[in-house]
N, C-alpha and C positions, 0 to 999 in steps of 0.2 A: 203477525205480518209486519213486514220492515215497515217505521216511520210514515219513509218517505213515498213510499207505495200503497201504505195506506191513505195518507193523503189525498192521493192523486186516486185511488180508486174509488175513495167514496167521491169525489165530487163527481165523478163518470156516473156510480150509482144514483146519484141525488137526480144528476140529470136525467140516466134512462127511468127512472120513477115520476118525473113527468111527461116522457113522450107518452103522448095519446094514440099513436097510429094503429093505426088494426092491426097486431102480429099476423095473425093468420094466414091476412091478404099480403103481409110484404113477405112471410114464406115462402109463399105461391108463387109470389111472381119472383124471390132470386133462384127457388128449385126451377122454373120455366128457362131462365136465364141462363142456367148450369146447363141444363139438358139442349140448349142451342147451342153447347160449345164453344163458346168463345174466349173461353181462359186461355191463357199461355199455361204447358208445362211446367212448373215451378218444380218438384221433386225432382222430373223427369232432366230438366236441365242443371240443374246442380248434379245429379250422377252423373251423366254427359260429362259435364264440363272437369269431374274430380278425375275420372278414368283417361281422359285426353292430359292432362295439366298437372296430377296427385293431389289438386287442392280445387274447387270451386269457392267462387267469391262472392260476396250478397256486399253491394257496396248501399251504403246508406246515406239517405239526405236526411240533413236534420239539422234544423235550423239553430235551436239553442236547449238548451237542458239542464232540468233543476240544478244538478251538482255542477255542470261546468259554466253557467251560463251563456251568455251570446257566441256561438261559434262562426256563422255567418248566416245574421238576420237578413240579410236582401238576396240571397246567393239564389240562382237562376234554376228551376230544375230542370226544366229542360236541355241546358245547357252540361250541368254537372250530371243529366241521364246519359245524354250521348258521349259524355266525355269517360264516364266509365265504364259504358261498353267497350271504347276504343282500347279501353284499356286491360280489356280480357275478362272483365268481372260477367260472371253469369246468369247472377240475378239483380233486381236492385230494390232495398228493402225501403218504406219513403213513411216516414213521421206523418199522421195526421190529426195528432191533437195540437188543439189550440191552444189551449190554455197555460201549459207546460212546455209544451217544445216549440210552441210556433207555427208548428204543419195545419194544412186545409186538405180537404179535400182536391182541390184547386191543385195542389202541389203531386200531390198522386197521376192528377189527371193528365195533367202536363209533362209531367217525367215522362208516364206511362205510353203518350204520343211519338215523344223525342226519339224511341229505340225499340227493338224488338225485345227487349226480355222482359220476361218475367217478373211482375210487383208483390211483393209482399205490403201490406197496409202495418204499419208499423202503429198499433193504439195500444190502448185499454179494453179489451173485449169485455164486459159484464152481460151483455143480454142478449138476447136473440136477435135483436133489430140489430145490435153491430154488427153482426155477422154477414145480415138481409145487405146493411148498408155498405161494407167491404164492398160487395156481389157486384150493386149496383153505382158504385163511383169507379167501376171497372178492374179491382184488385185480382192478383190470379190465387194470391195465399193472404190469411188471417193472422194473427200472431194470438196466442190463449196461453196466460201466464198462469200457471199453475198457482202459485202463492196469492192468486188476485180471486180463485174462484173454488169451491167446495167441488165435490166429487161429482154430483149429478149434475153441476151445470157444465165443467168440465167432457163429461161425457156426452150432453148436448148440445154443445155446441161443436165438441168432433164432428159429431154424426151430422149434423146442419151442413156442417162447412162442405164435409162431401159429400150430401143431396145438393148444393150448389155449388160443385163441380168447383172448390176452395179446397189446397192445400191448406194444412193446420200448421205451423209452427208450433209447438208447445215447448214452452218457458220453462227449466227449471233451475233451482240453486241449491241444492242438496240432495244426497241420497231419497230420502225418504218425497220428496218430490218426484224425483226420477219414476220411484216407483206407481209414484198414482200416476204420472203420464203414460205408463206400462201399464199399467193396470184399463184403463181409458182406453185403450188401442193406439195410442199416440203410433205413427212409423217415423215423423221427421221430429224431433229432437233438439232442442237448443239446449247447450249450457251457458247459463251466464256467469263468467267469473268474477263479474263485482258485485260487492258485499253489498248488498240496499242497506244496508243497517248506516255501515261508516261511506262507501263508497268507494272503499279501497279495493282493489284486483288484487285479486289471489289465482296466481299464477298455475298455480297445482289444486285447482277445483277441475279443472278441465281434464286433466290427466287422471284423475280421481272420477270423476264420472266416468269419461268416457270408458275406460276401464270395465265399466257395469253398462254399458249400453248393450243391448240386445243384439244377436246376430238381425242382419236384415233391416234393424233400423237406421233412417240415415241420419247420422249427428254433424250439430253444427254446433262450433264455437263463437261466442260472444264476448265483445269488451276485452278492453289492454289487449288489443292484437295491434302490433306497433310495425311491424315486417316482416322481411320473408325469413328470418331464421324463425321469429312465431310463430309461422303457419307450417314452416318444417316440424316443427315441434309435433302440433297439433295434428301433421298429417299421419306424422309416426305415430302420435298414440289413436291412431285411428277415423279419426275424422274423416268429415267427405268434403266440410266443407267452412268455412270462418263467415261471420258479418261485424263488417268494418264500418264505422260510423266517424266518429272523434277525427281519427289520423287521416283520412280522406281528405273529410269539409277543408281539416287545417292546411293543407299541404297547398303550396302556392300550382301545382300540376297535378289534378284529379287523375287524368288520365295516365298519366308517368307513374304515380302512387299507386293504384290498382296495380300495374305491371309490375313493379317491384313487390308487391308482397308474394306474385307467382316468380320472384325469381329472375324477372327477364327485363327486357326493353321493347317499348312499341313506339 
């Protein structure tokens, strides 16, 4: 496991090994919560949006981050939710750990008011209570990084995420990840093409997976997506869809920035 993902994973672990809460009952009640429907489409809107557009966009808040640090600690998400819907993006994926990025709960919540699309909880998934807790801070999709979790938890938390009516993100950075995501039932797909080791973007992991992605799965690229000749790229080798983080926050026009990585002006 990378360093610096190690890191950050066991302190999540350390943490879910002292929640005391009754798993069972908070099962219960985010399966209750799924089956009343109330997620937004997350899968459903990124095909939408790739088939109208050749690219769907998962725009991300995030406040600061190990490798780059402070990107914008005070930034509004409300503010920067609505500002990148205006700007075409289809989903919008929102940091919630604390410790490392800066994100709350709070900031999910809040985006997630501001506009009608789609949230991805952008964490550390380790245990079944993350998953329970996605549910219940209102998230419509989980993020499950493959490199963070063994086989059988990976698979159960799939299957969680959708008895609570949770799109799965799953995380990979190499072939032989790809394949346990495949393996798992994974259908939505991320590559990430930065190295956890060094941090550096390697431009041709995307192209390299995506390559091996399954008919019918939908893939999404991650990291060093800079513009819209990147996501031209990304669309040709297949994609449905990019999540942009870094060049967003930084861009003095969230909204203008979205628009240009499809290419256009709003």
């Amino acid at each position: 496991m990378p360093a610096y993902l190690e890191t950050i994973v066991a302190a999540h672990r350390a943490e879910a090994s002292e929640d005391r809460r009754d798993i069972d009952a908070a099962i219960e009640q985010a399966e209750r919560a799924g089956r009343a429907g109330a997620t937004r489409p997350f899968a459903e809107a990124l095909r939408r949006a790739a088939a109208l557009q050749g690219m769907a966009v998962i725009s991300e808040i995030k406040r600061r981050s190990p490798s780059k640090g402070d990107l914008d600690p005070g930034l509004d998400p409300a503010e920067l939710a609505a500002a990148y819907e205006g700007g075409g993006a289809a989903c919008l994926s929102v940091l919630t750990d604390g410790q490392f990025f800066g994100g709350s709960r709070g900031d999910l919540q809040a985006a997630r008011a501001a506009c009608t699309l789609p949230v991805l909880r952008k964490d550390f998934t380790v245990s079944a209570l993350d998953v329970c807790d996605a549910r219940a801070m209102g998230a419509d999709a989980v993020l499950l990084i493959v490199a963070a979790l063994d086989d059988a938890e990976l698979a159960s938390f799939l299957e969680l995420s959708r008895r609570c009516a949770l799109t799965a993100l799953v995380e990979v950075h190499d072939d032989l990840e790809l394949k346990r995501a495949v393996d798992a039932g994974a259908d939505v797909i991320g590559v990430n093409q930065r190295d956890l080791r060094t941090f550096e973007v390697d431009h041709g992991r995307a192209l390299q997976l995506g390559a091996l992605l399954p008919a019918g799965v939908l893939g999404v690229a991650e990291s060093g997506i800079r513009g819209a000749e990147d996501v031209r790229r990304l669309a040709g080798a297949g994609y449905h869809a990019v999540l942009v983080g870094e060049t967003l926050v930084r861009s003095g026009d969230r909204r203008a920035a979205v628009a240009g990585l499809l290419g256009g002006g709003r």
